[in-house]
N, C-alpha and C positions, 0 to 999 in steps of 0.2 A: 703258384698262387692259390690261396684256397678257393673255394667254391663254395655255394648255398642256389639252394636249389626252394623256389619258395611256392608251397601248395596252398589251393582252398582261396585264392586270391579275390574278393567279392569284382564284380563284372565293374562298379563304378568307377572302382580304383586304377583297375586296370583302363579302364577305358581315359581316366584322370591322368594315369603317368604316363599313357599313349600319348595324350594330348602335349603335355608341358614337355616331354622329351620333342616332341615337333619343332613347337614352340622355339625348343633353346637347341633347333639341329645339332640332337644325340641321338645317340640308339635309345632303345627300352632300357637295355641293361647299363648305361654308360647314365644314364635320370635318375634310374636307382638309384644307382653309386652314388652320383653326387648329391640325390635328397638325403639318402645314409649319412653319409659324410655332414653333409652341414647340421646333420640332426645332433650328431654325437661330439663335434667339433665346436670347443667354446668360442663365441665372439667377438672377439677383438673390437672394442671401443676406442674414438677417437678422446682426446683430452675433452676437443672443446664439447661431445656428445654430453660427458659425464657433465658439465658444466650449464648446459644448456637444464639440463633435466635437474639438475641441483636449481635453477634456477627458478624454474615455473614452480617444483616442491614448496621453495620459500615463501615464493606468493602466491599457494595454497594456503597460506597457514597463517596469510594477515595479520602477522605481527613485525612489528619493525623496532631495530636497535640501534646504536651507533656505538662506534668504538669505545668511546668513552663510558658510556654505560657497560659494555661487555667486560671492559679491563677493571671498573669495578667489581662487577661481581664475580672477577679473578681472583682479584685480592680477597674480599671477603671468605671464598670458598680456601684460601689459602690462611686466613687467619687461625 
């Protein structure tokens, strides 16, 4: 397995991933791995997450439609 060896480490951080590897009973090097990992690892969203966040967007943006009005201006854009 490879290896990285990491220098010049500022004292906060270290002292910072001391802490959270405690926190989540890991070693230093096992906090790493998995901050690395979740950093570069894309996240898997649930349906209804995408849904919720679609939803507060729309009522950002205080406008409201109904179907009828939308399937119009389907057609129109279709004429």
């Amino acid at each position: 397995m490879p290896a990285v060896t990491l220098k010049n480490i500022p004292r906060s951080l270290h002292r910072a991933l001391k802490a959270r590897a405690e926190g989540n009973r890991r070693s230093l090097n096992r906090e790493i791995l998995a901050t690395l990992e979740s950093s570069v690892t894309p996240r898997i969203r649930p349906v209804e997450e995408w849904l919720q966040e679609a939803a507060r967007f729309r009522a950002r943006l205080n406008f409201t439609t109904c179907e009828e009005e939308l399937n119009l201006h389907k057609r129109a854009g279709r004429a």
